[in-house]
Each structure stands twice: as structure tokens, then as C-alpha cells.
LODREN-227278 format. One record per residue (C-alpha): z, x, y. Coordinates in Angstrom, 1 decimal. Layout:
residues N
c3 c1 c2
Z X Y $
...
This chain:
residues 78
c3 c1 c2
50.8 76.1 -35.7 $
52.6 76.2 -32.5 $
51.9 79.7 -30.2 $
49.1 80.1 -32.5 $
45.9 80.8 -31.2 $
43.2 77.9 -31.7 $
40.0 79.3 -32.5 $
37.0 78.0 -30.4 $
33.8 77.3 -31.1 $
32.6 78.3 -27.5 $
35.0 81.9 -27.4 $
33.4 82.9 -31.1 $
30.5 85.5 -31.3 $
27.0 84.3 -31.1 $
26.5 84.8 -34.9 $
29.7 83.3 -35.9 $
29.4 80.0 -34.8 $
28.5 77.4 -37.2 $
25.0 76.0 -35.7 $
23.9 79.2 -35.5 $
25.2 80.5 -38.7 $
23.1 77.5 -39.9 $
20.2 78.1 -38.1 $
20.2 82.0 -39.8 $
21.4 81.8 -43.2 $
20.9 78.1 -44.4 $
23.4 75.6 -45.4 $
24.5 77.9 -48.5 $
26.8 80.2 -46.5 $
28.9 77.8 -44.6 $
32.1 76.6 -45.2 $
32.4 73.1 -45.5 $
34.5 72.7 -42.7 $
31.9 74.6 -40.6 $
29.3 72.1 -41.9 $
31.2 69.2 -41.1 $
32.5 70.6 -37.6 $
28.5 71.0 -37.0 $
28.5 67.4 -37.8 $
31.5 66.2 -35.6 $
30.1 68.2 -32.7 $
33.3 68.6 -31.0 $
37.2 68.6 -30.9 $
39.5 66.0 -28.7 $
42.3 67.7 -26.2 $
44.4 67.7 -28.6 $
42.6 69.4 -31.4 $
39.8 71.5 -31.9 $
36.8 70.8 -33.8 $
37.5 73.3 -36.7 $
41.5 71.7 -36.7 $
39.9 68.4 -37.0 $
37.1 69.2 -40.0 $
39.5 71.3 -42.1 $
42.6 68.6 -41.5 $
39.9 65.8 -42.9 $
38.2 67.7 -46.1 $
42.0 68.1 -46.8 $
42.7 64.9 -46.5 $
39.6 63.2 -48.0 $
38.2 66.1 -50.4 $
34.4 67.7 -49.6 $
32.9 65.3 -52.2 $
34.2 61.8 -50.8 $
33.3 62.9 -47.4 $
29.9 64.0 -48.7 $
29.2 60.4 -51.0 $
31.0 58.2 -48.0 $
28.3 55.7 -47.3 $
30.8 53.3 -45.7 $
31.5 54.6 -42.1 $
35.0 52.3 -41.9 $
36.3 53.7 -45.2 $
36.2 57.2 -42.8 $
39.6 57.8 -40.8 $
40.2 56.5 -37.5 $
42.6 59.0 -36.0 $
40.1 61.8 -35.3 $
């Protein structure tokens, strides 16, 4: 990913952005790691917050994020 452009929430269009995108269409048309990026709120310095969504539904899986009930079975790197 180096040289690569990081996308950011803030430099996307108005109706590209997740919350938005949310607020619009419904849950139905976002990506999981748009939801969950919605959730997080925001990146660190060293990644942004889609890096950080999409790295952890790899990770994890979008179901055993979704059905985690147990907040220290989450990772504690992001």
C-alpha cells in the first residue's frame, strides 16, 4: 500500500460517505466495512478508518464481529 492514496472519509463526496449513505438508503446498501467504520468513528495516525474496518472483518469475519458480545475477545491493536 505504500504511495497509495488513502481514502478519507472527510475528502469523499457528501453522498459517499458512510453516515450519510446510512442516513439515505438504510443499512441494506452499505458495505460492512462502511457499517463498521460508522461504528469506530474514526482512524488512528497511522491508519484510516476504512484501513482499520476492512483489516478487522478480514481478520475476524462480519458474522463474529456482528455476534461478539464479549468486548475483550475484540482486538486490541486498532
Amino acid at each position: 500500500m505504500r504511495g497509495m492514496y488513502k481514502v478519507k472519509i472527510k475528502d469523499l463526496p457528501k453522498e459517499q460517505k458512510p453516515r450519510e449513505k446510512l442516513i439515505k438508503y438504510g443499512v441494506g446498501l452499505l458495505k460492512n466495512y462502511e457499517l463498521f467504520s460508522i461504528i469506530l468513528g474514526k482512524g488512528t495516525k497511522k491508519e484510516d478508518v476504512f484501513a482499520i474496518a476492512t483489516k478487522t472483518i478480514e481478520e475476524y469475519g462480519s458474522k463474529a464481529i456482528v455476534n461478539e458480545t464479549d468486548v475483550k475477545k475484540m482486538p486490541s491493536n486498532i
